[in-house]
VOROFI-368980 format. One record per residue (C-alpha): residue number from 1; residue in one letter; y, z, x. Coordinates in nm, 2 decimals, m for minus. Example, Ala and Ser with C-alpha at 12.3 -4.5 7.8 and 13.67 -1.06 7.14 Angstrom:
residues 2
[r 1 'A' [m0.45 0.78 1.23]] [r 2 'S' [m0.11 0.71 1.37]] 
//
This chain:
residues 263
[r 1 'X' [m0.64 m1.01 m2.29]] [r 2 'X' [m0.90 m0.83 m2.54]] [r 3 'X' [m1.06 m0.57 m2.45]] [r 4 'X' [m1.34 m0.76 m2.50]] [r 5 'X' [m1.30 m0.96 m2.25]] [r 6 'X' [m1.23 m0.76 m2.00]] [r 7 'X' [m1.50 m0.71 m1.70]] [r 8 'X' [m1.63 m0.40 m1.62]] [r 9 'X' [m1.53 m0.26 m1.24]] [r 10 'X' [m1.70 0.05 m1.09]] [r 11 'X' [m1.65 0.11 m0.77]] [r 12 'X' [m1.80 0.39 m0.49]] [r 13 'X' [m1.76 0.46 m0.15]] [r 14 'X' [m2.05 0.45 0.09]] [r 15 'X' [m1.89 0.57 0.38]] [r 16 'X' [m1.59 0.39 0.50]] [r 17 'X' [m1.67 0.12 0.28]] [r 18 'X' [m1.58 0.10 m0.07]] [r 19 'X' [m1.88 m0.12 m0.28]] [r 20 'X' [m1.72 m0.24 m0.62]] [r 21 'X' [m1.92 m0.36 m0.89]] [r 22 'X' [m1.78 m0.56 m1.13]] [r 23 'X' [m1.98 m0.64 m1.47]] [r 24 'X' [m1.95 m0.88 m1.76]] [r 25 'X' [m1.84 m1.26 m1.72]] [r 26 'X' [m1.63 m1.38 m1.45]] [r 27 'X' [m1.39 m1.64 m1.61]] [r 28 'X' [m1.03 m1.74 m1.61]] [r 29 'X' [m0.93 m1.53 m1.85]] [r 30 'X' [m1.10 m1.19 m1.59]] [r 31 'X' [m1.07 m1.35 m1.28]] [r 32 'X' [m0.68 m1.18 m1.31]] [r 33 'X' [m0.80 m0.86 m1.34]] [r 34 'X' [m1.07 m0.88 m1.04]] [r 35 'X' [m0.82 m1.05 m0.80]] [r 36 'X' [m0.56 m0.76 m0.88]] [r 37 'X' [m0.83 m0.50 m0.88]] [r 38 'X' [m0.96 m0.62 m0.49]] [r 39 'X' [m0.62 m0.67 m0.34]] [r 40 'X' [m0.51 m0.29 m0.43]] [r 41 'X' [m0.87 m0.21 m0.30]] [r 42 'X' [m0.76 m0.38 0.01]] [r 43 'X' [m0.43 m0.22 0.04]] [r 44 'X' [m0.60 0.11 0.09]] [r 45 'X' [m0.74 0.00 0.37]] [r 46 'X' [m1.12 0.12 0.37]] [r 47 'X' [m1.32 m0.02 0.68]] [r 48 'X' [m1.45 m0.31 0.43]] [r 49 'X' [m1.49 m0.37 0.06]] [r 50 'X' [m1.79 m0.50 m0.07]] [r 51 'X' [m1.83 m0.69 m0.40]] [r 52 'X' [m2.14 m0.66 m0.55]] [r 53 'X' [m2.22 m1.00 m0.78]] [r 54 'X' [m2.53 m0.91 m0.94]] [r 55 'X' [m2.39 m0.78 m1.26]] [r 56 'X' [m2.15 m1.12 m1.33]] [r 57 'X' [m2.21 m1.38 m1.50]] [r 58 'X' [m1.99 m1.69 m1.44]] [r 59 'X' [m1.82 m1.92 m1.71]] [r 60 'X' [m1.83 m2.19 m1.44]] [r 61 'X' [m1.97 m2.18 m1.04]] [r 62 'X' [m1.62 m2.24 m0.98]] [r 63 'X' [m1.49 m1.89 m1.07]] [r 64 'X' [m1.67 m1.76 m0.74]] [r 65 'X' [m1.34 m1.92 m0.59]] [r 66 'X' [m1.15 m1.62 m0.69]] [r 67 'X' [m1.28 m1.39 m0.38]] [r 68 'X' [m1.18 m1.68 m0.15]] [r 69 'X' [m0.84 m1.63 m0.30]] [r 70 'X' [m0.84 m1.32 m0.27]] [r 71 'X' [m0.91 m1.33 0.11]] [r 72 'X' [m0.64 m1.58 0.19]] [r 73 'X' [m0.37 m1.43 0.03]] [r 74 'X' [m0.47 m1.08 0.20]] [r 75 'X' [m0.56 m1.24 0.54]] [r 76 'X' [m0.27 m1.21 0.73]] [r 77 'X' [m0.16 m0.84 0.61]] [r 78 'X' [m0.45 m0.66 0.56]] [r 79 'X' [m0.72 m0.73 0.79]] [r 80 'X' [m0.99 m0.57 0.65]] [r 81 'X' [m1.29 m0.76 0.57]] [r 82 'X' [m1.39 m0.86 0.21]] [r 83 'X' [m1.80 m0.91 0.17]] [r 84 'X' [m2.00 m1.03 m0.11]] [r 85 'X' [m2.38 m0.91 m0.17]] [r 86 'X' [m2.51 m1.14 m0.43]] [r 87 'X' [m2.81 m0.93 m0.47]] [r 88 'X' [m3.13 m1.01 m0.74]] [r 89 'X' [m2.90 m1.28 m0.92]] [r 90 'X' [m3.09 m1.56 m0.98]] [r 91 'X' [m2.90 m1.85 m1.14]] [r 92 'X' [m2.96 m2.13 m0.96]] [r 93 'X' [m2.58 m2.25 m0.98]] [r 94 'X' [m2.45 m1.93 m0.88]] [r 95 'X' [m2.67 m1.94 m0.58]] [r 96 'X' [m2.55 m2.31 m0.46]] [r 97 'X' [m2.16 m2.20 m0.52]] [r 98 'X' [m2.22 m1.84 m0.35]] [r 99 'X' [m2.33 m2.07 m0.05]] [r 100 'X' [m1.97 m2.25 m0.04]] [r 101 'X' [m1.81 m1.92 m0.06]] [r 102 'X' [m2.00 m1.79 0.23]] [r 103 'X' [m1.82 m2.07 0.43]] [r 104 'X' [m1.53 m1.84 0.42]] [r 105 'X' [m1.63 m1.49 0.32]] [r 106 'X' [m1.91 m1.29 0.47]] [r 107 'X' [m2.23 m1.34 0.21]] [r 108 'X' [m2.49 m1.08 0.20]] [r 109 'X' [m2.83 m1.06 m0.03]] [r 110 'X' [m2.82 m0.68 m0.02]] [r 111 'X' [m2.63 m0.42 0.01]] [r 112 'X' [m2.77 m0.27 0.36]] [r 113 'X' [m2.68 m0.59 0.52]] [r 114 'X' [m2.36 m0.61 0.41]] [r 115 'X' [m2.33 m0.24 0.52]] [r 116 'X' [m2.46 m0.31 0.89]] [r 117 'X' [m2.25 m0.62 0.92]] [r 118 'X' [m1.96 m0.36 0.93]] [r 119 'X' [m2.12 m0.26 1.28]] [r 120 'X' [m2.03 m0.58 1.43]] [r 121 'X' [m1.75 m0.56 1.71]] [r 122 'X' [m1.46 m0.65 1.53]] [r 123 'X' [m1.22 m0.89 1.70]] [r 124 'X' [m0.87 m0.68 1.67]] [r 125 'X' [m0.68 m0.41 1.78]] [r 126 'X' [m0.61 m0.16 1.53]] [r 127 'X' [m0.41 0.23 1.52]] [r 128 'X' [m0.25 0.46 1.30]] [r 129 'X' [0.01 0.70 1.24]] [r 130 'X' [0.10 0.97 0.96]] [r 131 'X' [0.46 1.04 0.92]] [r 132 'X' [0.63 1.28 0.72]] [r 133 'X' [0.94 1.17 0.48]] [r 134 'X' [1.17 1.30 0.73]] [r 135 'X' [1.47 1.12 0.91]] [r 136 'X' [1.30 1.15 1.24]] [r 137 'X' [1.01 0.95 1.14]] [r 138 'X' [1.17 0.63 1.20]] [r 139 'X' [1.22 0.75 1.58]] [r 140 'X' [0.89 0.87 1.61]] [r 141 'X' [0.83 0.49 1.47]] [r 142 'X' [0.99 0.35 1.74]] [r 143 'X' [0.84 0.52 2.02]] [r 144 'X' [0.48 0.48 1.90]] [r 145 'X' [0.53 0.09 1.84]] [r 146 'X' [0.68 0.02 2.16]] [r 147 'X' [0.41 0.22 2.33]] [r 148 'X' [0.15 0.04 2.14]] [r 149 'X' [0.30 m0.32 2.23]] [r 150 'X' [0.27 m0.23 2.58]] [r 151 'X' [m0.07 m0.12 2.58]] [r 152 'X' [m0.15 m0.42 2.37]] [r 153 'X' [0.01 m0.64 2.61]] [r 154 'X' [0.30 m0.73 2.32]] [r 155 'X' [0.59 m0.70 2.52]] [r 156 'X' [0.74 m1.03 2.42]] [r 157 'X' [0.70 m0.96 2.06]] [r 158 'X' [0.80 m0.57 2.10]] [r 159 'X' [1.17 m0.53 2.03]] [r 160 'X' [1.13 m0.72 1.69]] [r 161 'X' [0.83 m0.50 1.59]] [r 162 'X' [1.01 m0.16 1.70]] [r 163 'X' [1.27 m0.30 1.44]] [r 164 'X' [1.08 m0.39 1.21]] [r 165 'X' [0.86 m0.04 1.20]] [r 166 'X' [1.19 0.13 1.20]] [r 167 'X' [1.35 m0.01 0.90]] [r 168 'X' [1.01 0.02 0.73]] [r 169 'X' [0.99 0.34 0.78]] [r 170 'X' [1.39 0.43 0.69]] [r 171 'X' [1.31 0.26 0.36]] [r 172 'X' [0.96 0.51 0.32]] [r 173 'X' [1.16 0.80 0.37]] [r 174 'X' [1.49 0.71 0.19]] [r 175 'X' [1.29 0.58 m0.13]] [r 176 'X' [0.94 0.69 m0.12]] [r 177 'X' [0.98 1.07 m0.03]] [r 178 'X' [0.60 1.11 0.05]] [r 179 'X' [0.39 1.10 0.37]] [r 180 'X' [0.35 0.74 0.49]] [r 181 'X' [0.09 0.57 0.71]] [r 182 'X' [0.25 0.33 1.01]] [r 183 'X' [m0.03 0.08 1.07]] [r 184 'X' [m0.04 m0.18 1.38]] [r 185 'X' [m0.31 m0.43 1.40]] [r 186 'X' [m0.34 m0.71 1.64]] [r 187 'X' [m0.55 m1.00 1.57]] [r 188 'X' [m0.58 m1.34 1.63]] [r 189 'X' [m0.27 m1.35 1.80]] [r 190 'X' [m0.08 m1.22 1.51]] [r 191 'X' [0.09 m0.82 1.50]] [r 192 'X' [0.10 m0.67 1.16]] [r 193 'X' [0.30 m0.37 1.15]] [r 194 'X' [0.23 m0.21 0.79]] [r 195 'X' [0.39 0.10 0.60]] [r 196 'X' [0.21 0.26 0.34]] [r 197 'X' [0.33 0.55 0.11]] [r 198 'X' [0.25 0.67 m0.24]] [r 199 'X' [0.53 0.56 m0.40]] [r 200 'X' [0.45 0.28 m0.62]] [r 201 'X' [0.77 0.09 m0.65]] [r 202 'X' [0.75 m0.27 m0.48]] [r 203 'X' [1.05 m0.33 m0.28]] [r 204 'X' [1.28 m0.61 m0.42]] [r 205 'X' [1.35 m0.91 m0.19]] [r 206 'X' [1.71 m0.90 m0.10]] [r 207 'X' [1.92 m1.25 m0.10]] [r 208 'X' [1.89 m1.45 0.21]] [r 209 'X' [2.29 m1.32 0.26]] [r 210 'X' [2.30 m0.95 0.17]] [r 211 'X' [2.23 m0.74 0.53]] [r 212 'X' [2.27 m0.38 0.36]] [r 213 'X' [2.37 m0.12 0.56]] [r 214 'X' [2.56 m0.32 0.91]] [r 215 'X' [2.33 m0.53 0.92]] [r 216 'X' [2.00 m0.31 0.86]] [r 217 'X' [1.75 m0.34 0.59]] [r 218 'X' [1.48 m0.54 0.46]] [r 219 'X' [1.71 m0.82 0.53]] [r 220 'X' [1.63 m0.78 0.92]] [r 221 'X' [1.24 m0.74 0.84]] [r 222 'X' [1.26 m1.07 0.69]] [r 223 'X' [1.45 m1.24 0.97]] [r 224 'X' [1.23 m1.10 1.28]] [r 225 'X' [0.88 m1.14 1.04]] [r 226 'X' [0.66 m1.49 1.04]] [r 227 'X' [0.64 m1.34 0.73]] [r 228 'X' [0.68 m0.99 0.51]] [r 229 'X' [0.55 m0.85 0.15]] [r 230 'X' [0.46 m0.55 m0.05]] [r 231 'X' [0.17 m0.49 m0.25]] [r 232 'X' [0.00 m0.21 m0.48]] [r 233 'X' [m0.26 0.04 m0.39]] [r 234 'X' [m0.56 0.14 m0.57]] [r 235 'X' [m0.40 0.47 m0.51]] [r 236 'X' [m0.10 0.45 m0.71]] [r 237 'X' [0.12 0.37 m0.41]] [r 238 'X' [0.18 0.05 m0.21]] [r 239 'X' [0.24 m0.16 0.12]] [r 240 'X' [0.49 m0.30 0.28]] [r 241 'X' [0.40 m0.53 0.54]] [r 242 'X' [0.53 m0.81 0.80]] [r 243 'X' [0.39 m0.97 1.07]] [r 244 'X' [0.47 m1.14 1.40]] [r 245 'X' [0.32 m1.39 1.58]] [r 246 'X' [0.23 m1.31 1.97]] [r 247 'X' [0.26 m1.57 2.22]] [r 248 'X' [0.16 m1.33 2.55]] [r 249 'X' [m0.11 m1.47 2.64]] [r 250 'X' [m0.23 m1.13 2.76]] [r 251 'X' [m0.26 m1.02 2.45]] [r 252 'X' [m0.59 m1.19 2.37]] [r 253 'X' [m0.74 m0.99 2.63]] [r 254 'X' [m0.63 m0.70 2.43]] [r 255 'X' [m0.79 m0.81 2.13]] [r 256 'X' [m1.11 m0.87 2.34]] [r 257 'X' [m1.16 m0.58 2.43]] [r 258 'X' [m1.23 m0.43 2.08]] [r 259 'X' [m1.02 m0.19 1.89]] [r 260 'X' [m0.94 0.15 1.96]] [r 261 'X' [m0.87 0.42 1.61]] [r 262 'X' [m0.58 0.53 1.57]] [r 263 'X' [m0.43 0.89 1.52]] 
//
């Protein structure tokens, strides 16, 4: 890609939020670089991240499709919300597509909107947990995730998550060697139990056949998970998440009854 065309991203944080703002034209050739560029945003896991559109201009109305992209292929891992603020643009064919978008992505026309919006209840349980790239860690893991399933009503889905964190957190510490971040998040009926460290190497996916270590491994995240992956942070580090769906029906009355910060 030339430099040339290459969009222009700034970005800032307005308090828990991070507000990007990309520049220059949105087409298929860019539309790469923003997609990569918002996913590691959402890996870092800001309260929200807010795209302001304003400064684009679009090839084709179409190319607005990337932040719906964007927000299904982050859905089920990151849970944090992706907004748009189309701002003082004024073509008239950007306005009618922004309008499909905002079918599936939170549409704002200014910035204080968008940043209110992030006042709304949201619908999810959420905590989290600082380890140190020590051995213990992935005991400390264990305890805090079966703890939180039980709070969280979880209890069917609680062994495999405890396994799941543990391993996780044995691979942070054995191949990261830097402080990692245990994430749990419950919503819509779905546990995502996330470890982030500042390590930037993506874990491989190991054959369907190879269970390293009696059994242990990522080989066992992928047989307990609906579904695992790894992904890179703005921060230089990554991700590694799976998730798991609930079936309690208990646990929806978790959910409901908001989310509670973690340590």
């Amino acid at each position: 890609m030339s430099r040339a065309a290459r969009l222009r991203i700034g970005v800032r944080t307005i308090g828990a939020a991070v507000v990007v703002s990309p520049s220059g034209l949105l087409d298929v050739a860019t539309a790469p670089q923003l997609r990569t560029f918002l996913t590691k945003q959402l890996a870092d896991q800001p309260a929200a991240v807010i795209v302001m559109l304003d400064g684009i201009a679009l090839a084709k109305a179409y190319t607005l499709s990337v932040f719906t992209t964007v927000a299904r292929q982050t859905a089920e891992w990151s849970g944090i919300p992706l907004i748009l603020v189309t701002g003082r643009h004024h073509d008239h064919q950007f306005r009618l597509h922004s309008a499909v978008v905002a079918r599936f992505i939170p549409v704002f026309d200014n910035l204080a909107a968008a940043l209110a919006s992030m006042h709304d209840p949201p619908i999810r349980q959420l905590t989290r947990l600082r380890l140190a790239p020590i051995l213990s860690s992935a005991a400390v893991a264990r305890r805090y995730v079966g703890s939180t399933c039980e709070l969280w009503h979880c209890e069917d889905v609680a062994e495999d998550a405890v396994a799941i964190a543990s391993e996780l957190v044995a691979n942070a510490v054995r191949h990261a060697g830097t402080d990692a971040v245990l994430r749990l998040e419950l919503r819509r009926q779905l546990l995502t139990v996330a470890i982030s460290d500042g390590n930037p190497t993506l874990p491989s996916r190991p054959p369907r056949d190879d269970w390293t270590e009696n059994g242990r491994g990522l080989g066992i995240v992928r047989a307990l998970s609906t579904t695992w992956g790894a992904n890179p942070t703005i921060s230089g580090g990554k991700i590694v998440w799976a998730t798991i769906r609930v079936t309690t029906p208990s646990a929806r009355s978790a959910i409901n009854n908001g989310w509670r910060n973690g340590q």
